[in-house]
LUMTORLUM-693335 format. One record per residue (C-alpha): residue number from 1; x, y, z. Coordinates in Angstrom, 3 decimals, always signed. Layout:
<node pos="NUM" east="X" north="Y" up="Z"/>
...
This chain:
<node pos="1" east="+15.597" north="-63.160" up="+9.121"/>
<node pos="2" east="+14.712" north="-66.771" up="+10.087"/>
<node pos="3" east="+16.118" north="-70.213" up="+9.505"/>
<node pos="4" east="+13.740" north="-72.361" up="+11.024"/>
<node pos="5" east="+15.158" north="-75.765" up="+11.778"/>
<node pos="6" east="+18.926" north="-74.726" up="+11.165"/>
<node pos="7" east="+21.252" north="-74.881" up="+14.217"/>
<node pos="8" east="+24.180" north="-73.207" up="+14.902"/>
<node pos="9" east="+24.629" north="-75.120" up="+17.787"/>
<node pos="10" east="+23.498" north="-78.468" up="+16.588"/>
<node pos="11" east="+21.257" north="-80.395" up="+18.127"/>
<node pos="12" east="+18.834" north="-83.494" up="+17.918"/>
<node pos="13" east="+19.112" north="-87.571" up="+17.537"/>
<node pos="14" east="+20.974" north="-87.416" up="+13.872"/>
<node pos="15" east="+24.054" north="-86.121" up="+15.624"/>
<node pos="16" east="+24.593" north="-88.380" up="+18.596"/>
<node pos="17" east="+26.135" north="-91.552" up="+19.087"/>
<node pos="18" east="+27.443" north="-94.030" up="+15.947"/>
<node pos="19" east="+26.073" north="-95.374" up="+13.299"/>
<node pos="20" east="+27.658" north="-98.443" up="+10.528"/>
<node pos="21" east="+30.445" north="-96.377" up="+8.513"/>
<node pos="22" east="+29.288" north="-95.029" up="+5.474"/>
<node pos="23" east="+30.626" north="-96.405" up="+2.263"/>
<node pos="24" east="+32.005" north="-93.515" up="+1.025"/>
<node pos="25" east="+34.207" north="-93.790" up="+4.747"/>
<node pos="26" east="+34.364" north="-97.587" up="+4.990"/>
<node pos="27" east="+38.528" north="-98.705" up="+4.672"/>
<node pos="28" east="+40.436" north="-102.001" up="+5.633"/>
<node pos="29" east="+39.880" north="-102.850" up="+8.856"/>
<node pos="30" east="+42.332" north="-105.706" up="+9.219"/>
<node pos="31" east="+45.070" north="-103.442" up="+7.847"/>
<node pos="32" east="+44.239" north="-100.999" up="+10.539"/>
<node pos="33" east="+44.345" north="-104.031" up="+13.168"/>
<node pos="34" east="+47.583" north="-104.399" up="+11.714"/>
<node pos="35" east="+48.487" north="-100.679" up="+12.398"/>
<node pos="36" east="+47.701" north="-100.882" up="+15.883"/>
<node pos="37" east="+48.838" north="-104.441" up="+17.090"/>
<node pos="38" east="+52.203" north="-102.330" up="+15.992"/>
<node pos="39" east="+52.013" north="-99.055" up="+17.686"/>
<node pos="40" east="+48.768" north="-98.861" up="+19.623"/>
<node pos="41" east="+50.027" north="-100.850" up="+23.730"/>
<node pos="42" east="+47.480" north="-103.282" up="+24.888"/>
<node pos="43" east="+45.662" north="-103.498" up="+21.333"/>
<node pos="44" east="+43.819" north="-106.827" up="+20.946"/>
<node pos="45" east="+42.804" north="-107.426" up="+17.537"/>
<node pos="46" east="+40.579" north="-107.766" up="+15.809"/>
<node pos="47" east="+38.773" north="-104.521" up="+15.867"/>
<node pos="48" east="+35.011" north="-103.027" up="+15.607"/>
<node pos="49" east="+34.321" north="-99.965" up="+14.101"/>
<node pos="50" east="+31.455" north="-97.375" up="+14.107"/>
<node pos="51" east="+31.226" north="-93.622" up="+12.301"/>
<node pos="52" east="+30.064" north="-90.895" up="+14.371"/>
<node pos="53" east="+27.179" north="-89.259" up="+13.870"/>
<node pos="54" east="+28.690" north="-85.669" up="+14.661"/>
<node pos="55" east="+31.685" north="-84.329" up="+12.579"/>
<node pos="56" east="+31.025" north="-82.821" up="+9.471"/>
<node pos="57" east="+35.220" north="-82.222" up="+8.660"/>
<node pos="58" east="+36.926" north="-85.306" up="+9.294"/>
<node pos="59" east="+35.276" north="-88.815" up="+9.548"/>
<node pos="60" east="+35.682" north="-90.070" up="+12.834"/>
<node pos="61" east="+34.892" north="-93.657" up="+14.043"/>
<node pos="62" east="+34.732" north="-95.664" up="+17.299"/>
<node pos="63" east="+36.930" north="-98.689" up="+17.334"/>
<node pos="64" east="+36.303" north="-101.640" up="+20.137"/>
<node pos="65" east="+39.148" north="-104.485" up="+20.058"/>
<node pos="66" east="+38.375" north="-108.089" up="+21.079"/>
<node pos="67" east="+39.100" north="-107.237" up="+24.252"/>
<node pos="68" east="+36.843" north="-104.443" up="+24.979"/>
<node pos="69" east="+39.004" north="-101.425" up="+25.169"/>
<node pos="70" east="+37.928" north="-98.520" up="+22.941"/>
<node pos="71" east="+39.482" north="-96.094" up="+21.477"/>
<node pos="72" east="+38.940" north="-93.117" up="+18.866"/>
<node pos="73" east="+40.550" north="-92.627" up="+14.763"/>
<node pos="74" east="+40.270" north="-89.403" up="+13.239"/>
<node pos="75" east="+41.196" north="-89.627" up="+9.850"/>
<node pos="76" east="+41.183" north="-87.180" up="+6.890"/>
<node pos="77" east="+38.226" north="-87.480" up="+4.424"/>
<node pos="78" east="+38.959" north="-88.507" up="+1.162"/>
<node pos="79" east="+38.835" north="-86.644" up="-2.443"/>
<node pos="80" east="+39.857" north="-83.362" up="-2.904"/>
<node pos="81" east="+40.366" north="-80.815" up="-0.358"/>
<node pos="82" east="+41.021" north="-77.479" up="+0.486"/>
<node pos="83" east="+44.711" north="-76.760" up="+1.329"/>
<node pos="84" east="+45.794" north="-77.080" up="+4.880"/>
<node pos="85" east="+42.768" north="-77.999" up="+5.789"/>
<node pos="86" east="+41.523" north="-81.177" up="+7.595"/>
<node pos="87" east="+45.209" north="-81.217" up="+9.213"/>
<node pos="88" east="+45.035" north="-84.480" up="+11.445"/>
<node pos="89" east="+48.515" north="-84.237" up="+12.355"/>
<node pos="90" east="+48.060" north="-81.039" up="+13.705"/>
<node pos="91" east="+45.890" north="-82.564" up="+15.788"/>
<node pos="92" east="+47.888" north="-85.123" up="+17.134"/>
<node pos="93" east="+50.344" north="-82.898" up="+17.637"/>
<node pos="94" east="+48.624" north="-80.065" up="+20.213"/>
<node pos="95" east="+46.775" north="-83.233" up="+21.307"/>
<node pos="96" east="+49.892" north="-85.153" up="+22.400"/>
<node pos="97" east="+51.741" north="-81.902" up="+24.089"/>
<node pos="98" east="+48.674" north="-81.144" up="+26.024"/>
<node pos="99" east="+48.300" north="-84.166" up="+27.397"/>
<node pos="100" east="+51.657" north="-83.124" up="+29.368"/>
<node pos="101" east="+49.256" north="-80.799" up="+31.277"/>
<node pos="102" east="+46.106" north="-79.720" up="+33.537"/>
<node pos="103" east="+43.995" north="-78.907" up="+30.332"/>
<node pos="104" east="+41.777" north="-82.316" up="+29.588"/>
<node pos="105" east="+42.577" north="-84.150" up="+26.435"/>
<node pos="106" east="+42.232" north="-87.866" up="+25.608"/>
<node pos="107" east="+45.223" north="-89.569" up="+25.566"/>
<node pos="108" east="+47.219" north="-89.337" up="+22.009"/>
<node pos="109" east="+48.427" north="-92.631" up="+20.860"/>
<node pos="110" east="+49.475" north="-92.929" up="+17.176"/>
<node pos="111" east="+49.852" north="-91.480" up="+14.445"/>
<node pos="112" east="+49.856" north="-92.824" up="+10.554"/>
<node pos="113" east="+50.395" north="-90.767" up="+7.618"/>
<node pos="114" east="+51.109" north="-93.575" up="+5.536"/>
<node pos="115" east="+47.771" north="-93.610" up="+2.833"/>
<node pos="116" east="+47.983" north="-97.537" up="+1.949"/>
<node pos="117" east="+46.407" north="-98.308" up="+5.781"/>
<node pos="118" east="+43.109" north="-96.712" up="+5.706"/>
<node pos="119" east="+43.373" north="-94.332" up="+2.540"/>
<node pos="120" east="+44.380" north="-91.437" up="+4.162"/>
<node pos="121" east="+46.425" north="-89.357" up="+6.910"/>
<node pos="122" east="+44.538" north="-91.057" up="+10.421"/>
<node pos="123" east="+45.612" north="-90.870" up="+14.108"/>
<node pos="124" east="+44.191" north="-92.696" up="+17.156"/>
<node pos="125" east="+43.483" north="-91.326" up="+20.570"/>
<node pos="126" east="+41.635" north="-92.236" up="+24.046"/>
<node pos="127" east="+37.696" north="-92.942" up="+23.733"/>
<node pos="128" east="+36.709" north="-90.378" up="+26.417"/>
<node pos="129" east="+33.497" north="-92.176" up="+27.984"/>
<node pos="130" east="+31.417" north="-89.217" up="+29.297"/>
<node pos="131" east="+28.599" north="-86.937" up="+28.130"/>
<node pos="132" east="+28.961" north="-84.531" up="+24.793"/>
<node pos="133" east="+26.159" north="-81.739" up="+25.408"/>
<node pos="134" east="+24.739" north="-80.786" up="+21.918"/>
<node pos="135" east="+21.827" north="-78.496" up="+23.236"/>
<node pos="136" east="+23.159" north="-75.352" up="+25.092"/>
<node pos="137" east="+20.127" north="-75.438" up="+26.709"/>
<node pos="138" east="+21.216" north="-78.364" up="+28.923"/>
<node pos="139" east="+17.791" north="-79.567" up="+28.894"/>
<node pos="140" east="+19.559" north="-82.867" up="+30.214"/>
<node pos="141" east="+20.977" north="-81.527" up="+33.078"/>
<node pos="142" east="+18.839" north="-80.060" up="+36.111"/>
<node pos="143" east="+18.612" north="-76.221" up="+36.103"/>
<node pos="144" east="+20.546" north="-75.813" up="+39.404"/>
<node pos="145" east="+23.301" north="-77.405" up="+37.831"/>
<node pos="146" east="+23.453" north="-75.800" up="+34.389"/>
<node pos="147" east="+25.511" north="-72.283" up="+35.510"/>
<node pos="148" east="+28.357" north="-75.087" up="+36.844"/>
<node pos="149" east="+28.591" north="-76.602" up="+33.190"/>
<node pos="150" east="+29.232" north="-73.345" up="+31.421"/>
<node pos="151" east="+31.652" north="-72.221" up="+34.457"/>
<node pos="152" east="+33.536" north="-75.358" up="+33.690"/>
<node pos="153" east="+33.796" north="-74.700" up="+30.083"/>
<node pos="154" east="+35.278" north="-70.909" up="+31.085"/>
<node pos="155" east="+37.695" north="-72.542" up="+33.236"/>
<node pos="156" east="+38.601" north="-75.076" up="+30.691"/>
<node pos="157" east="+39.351" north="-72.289" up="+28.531"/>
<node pos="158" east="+40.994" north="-70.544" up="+30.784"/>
<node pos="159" east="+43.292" north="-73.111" up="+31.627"/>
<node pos="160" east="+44.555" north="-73.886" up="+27.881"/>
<node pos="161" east="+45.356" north="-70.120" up="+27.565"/>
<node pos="162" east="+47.525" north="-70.030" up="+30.443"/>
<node pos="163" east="+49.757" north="-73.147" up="+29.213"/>
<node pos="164" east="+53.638" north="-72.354" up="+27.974"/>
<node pos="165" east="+53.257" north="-73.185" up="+24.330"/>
<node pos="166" east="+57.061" north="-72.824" up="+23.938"/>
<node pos="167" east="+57.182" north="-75.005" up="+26.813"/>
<node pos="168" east="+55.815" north="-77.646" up="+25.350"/>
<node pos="169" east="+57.656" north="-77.746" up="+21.999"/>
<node pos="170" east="+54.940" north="-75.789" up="+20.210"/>
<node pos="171" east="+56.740" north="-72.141" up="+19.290"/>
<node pos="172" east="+56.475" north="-72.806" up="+15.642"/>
<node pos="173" east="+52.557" north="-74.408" up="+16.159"/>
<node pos="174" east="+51.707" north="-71.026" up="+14.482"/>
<node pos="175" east="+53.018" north="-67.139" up="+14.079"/>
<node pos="176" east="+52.578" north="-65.011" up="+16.721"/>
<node pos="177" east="+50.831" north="-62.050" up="+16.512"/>
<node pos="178" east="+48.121" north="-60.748" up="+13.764"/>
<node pos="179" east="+45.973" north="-63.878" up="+14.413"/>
<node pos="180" east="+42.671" north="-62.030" up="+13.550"/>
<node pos="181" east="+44.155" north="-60.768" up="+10.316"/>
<node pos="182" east="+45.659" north="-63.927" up="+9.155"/>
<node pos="183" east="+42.119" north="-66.229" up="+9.995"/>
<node pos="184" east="+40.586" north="-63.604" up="+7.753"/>
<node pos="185" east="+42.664" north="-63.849" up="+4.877"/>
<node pos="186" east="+42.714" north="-67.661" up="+5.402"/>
<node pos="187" east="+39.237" north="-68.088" up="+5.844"/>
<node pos="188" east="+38.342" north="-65.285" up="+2.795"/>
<node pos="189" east="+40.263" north="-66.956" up="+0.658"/>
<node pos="190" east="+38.707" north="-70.739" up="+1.622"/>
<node pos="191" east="+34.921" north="-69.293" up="+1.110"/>
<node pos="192" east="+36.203" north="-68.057" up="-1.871"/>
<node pos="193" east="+37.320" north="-71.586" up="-3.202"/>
<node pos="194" east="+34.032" north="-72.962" up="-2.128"/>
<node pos="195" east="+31.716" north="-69.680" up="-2.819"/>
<node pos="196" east="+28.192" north="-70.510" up="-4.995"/>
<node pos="197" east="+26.534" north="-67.519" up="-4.454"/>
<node pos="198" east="+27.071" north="-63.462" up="-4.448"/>
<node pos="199" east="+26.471" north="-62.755" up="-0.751"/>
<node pos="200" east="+26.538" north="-58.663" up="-0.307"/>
<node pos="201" east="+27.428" north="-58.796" up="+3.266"/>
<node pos="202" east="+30.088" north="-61.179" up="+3.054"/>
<node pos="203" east="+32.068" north="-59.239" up="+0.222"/>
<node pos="204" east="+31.451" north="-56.002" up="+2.672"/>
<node pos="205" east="+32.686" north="-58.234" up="+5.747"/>
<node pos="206" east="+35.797" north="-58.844" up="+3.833"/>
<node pos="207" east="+36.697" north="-55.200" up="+2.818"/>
<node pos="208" east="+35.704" north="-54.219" up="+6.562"/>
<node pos="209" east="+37.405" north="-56.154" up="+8.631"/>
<node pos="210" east="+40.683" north="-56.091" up="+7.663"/>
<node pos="211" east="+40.640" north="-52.445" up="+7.860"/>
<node pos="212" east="+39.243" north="-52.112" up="+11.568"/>
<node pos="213" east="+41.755" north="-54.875" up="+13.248"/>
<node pos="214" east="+42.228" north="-54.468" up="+17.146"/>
<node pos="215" east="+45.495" north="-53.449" up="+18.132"/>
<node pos="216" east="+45.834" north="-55.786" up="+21.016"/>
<node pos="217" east="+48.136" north="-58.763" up="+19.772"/>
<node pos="218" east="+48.349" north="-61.075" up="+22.728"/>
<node pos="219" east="+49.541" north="-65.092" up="+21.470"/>
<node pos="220" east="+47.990" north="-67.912" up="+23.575"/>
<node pos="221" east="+47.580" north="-71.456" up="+22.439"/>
<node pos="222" east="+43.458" north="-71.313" up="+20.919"/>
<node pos="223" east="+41.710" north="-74.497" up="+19.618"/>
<node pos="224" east="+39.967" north="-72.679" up="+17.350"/>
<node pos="225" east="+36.539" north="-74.347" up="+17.707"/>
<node pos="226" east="+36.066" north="-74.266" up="+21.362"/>
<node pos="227" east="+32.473" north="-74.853" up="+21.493"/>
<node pos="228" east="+30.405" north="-76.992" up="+24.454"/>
<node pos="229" east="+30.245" north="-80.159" up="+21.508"/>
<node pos="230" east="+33.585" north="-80.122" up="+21.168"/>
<node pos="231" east="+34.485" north="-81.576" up="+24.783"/>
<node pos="232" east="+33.189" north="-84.775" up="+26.690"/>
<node pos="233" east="+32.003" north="-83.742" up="+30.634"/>
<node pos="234" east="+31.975" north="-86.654" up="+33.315"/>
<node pos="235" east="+28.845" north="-88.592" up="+33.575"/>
<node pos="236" east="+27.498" north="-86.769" up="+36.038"/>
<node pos="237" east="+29.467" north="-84.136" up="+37.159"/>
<node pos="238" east="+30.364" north="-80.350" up="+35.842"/>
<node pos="239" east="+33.589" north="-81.393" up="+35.180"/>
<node pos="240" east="+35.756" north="-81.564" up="+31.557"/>
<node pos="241" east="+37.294" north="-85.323" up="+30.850"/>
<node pos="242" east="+38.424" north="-83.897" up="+27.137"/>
<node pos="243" east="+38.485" north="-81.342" up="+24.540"/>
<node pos="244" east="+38.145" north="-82.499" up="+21.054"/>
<node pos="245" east="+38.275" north="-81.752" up="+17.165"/>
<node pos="246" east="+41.953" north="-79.724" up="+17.329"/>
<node pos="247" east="+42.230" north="-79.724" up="+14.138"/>
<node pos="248" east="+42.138" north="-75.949" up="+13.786"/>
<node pos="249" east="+44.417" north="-74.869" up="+16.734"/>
<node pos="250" east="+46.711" north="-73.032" up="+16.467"/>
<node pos="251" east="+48.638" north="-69.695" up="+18.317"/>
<node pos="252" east="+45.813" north="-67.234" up="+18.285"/>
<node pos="253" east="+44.512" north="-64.381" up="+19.892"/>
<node pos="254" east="+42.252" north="-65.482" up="+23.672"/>
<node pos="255" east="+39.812" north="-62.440" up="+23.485"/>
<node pos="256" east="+39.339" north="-63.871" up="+19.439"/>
<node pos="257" east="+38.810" north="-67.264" up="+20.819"/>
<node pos="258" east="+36.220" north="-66.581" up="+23.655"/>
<node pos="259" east="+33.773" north="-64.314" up="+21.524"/>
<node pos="260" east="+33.909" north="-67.251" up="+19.375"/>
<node pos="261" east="+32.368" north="-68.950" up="+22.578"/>
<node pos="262" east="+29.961" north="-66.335" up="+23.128"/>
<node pos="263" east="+28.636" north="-66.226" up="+19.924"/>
<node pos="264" east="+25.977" north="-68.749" up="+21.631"/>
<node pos="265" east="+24.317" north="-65.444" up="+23.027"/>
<node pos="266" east="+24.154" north="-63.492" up="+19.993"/>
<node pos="267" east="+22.599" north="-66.333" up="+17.693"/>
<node pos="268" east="+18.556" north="-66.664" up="+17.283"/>
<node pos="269" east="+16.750" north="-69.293" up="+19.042"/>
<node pos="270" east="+15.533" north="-70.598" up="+15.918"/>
<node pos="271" east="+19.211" north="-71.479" up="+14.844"/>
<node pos="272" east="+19.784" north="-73.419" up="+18.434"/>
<node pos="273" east="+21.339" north="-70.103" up="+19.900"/>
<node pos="274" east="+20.595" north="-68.288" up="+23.114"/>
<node pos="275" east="+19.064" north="-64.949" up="+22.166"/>
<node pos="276" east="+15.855" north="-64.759" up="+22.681"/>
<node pos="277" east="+15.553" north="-67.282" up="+25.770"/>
<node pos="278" east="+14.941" north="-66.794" up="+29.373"/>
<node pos="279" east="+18.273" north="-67.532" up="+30.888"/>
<node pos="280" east="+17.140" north="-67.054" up="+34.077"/>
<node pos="281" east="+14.598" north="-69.084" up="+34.003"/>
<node pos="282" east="+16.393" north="-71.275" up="+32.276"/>
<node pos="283" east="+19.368" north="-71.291" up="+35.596"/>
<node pos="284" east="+21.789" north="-70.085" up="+32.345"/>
<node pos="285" east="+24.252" north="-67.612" up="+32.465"/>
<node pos="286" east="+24.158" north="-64.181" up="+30.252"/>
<node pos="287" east="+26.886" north="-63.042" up="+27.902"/>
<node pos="288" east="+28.417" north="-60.614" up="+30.430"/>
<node pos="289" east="+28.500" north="-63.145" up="+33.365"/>
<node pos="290" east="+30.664" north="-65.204" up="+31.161"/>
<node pos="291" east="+33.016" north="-62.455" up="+29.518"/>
<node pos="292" east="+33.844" north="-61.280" up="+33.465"/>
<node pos="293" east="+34.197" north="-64.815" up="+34.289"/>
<node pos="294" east="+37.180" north="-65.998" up="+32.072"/>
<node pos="295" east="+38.507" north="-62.621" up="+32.162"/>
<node pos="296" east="+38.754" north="-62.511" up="+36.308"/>
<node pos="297" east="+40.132" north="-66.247" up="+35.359"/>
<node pos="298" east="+42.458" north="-65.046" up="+33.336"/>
<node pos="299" east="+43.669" north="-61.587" up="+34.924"/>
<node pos="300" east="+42.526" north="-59.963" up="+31.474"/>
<node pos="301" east="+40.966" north="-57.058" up="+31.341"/>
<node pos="302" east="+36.703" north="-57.105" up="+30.476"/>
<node pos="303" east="+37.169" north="-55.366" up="+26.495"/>
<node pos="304" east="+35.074" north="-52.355" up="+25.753"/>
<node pos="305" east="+31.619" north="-52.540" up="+23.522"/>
<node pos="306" east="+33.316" north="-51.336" up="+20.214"/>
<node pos="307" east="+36.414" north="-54.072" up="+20.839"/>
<node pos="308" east="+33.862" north="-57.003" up="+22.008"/>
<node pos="309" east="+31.366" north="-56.053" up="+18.770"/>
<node pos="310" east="+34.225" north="-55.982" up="+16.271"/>
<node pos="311" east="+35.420" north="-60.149" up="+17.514"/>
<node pos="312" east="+31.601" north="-60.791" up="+17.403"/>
<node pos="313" east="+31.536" north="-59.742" up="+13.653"/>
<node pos="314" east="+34.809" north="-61.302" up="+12.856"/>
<node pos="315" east="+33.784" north="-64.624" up="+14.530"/>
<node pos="316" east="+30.393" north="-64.888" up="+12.456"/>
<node pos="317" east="+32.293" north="-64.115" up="+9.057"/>
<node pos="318" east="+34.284" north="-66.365" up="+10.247"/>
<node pos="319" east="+31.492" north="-69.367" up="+10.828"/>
<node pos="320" east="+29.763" north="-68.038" up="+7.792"/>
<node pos="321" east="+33.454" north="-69.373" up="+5.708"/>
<node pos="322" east="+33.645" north="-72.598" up="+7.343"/>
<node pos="323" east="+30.245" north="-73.274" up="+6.435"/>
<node pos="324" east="+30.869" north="-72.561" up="+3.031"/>
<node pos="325" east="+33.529" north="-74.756" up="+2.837"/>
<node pos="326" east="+31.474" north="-77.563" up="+4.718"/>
<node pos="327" east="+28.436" north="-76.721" up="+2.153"/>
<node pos="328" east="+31.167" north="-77.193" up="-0.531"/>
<node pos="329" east="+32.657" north="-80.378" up="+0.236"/>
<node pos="330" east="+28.303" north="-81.633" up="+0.763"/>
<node pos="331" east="+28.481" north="-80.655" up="-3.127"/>
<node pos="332" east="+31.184" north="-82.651" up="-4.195"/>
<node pos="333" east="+30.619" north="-85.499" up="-1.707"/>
<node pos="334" east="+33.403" north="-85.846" up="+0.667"/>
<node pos="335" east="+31.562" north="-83.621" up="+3.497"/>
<node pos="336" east="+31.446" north="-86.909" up="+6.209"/>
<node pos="337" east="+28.294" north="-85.197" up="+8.015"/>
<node pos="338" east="+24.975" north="-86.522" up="+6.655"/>
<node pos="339" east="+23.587" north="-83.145" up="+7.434"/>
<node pos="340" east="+26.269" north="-81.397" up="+5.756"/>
<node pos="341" east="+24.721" north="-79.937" up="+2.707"/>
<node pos="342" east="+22.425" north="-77.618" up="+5.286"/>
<node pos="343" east="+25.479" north="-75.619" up="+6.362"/>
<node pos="344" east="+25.301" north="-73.661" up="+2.851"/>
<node pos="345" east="+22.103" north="-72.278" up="+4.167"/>
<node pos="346" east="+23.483" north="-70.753" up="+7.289"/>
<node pos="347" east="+26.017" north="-68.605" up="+5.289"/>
<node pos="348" east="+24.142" north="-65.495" up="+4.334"/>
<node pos="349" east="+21.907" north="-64.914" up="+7.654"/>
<node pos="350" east="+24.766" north="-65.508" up="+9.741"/>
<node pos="351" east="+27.176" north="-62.640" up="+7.039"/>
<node pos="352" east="+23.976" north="-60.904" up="+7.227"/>
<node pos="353" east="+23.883" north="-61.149" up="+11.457"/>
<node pos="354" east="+27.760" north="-59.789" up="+11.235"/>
<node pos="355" east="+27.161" north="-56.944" up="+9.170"/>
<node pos="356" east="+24.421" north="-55.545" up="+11.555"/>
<node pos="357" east="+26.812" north="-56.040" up="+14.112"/>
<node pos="358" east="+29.178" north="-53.881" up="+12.216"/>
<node pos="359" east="+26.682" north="-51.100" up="+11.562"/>
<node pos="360" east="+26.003" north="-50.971" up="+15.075"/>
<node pos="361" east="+29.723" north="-50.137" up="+16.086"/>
<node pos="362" east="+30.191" north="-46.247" up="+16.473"/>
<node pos="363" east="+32.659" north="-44.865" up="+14.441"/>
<node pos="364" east="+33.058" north="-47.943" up="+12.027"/>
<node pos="365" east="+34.289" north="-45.219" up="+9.425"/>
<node pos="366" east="+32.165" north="-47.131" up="+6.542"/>
């Protein structure tokens, strides 16, 4: 089972840096100056904008005022969407209560729900100016330095589990308990909406799953995609200025949330993964090394084979329904990725990689 050319972990020039906004994207940019002269401090109109390359969910653009500052606007995409998805006030929301502690975020600073100012729901945050590593090969950073990158992202992770949701006003940020059975009805029903094909292993997945849920039910704060693209590290050292793309967080399960991260060492080479490498040749961590990491981080206890294997599966059917859905919106031309349209062809090896993972568990009771 190959995919040559297809990432899981994305990589390469087409995802890095901005480009001019595509039309499809492209809004009023003096009503948005408008917007932020208002509620944006220390805004000096008129503003610049750019599209990111990266971000295949919501458009996001880079905004300069005429003074220099710059800052970032996540907005949703428009035409029809999925429900609850693409939930940008979400986002502000965890956004703006984490910034109240030690886990990196950029700084939250409005938020607009009002369509008539860019077209849809939009919110504006710090531009966090530091390095976003696409390859998790770190083939940018010097091999004595690369086990200090992916012990930062561990502690990172770490940290946000340990925060006091409730605390922070965010109780009723999601239901706690039965996280891993809720994402896979959610997520089963959204690959539904956007299915195109009969893939065997992901109609098996979804009979499976639900009957072979763990019975721990810990509730920590998870961001849902907690992947090394998804934060910005200082320029030059090991250390995370921000985590980004919260649209998906929610109060999940931590164990759920870090196989999610580890999925890196069960994907092929040939999709940008880890198996298959040297790692230590490379100066990169294994799978284990990280697991006991967080978990000595945390105080939680290292899960068993069967337990580990069963979040690995879930996690790939998981990926395997957001890329559906990403694959879907390519089709009907609100995906804001350029590169969008190649998720659909990630779905079946990765429901395929799952279900081996599945066979593999003793005792599934298939």
């Amino acid at each position: 089972m190959t995919v040559q050319g297809l990432r899981v972990a994305r990589r390469g020039a087409e995802y890095i840096g901005t480009m001019a906004v595509q039309e499809k994207h492209r809004f009023d940019e003096r009503s948005l100056d408008r917007f932020m002269v208002e509620h944006v401090p220390g805004f000096v109109a008129p503003v610049q904008v750019e599209q990111f390359k990266g971000g295949q969910s919501n458009p996001t653009y880079r905004l300069t005022d005429a003074a220099g500052r710059r800052y970032v606007l996540r907005r949703k995409p428009p035409g029809k969407l999925l429900p609850s998805a693409h939930a940008v006030d979400r986002e502000f929301r965890v956004i703006s209560a984490l910034n109240r502690t030690n886990v990196p975020t950029p700084r939250a600073y409005a938020l607009c729900e009002d369509d008539s100012v860019v077209g849809t729901a939009f919110y504006i945050m710090e531009f966090c100016d530091g390095r976003v590593l696409w390859d998790p090969l770190l083939p940018e950073v010097p091999r004595e330095g690369r086990l200090a990158i992916y012990r930062a992202k561990l502690e990172t992770l770490a940290r946000l589990h340990a925060v006091d949701y409730a605390a922070l006003g965010l109780a009723d940020f999601g239901r706690p308990g039965s996280y891993v059975a809720r994402q896979i009805s959610r997520w089963g029903k959204q690959y539904k909406a956007s299915e195109t094909e009969t893939i065997a292993a992901m109609d098996r997945l979804l009979d499976w799953l639900p009957a072979h849920l763990p019975a721990n039910d810990e509730t920590v704060l998870v961001h849902g995609d907690y992947r090394l693209d998804n934060m910005v590290y200082h320029a030059t050292e090991p250390r995370v200025l921000g985590i980004i793309d919260w649209e998906i967080s929610t109060l999940g399960d931590p164990l759920a949330e870090l196989a999610y991260l580890c999925m890196l060492w069960r994907t092929p080479m040939d999709w940008g993964g880890l198996a298959g490498h040297d790692l230590a040749a490379l100066g990169l961590p294994g799978e284990r090394e990280m697991v006991d990491y967080y978990c000595a981080l945390s105080g939680r206890a290292v899960p068993d084979r069967a337990l580990w294997d069963f979040y690995m599966a879930y996690n790939l059917f998981r990926v395997s329904c957001i890329r559906q859905g990403v694959y879907g919106r390519a089709l009907d031309g609100t995906a804001s990725n350029l590169r969008a349209a190649e998720s659909g062809k990630l779905v079946r090896p990765a429901a395929e990689l799952a279900w081996s993972i599945v066979e593999g568990i003793a005792g599934d009771g298939r």
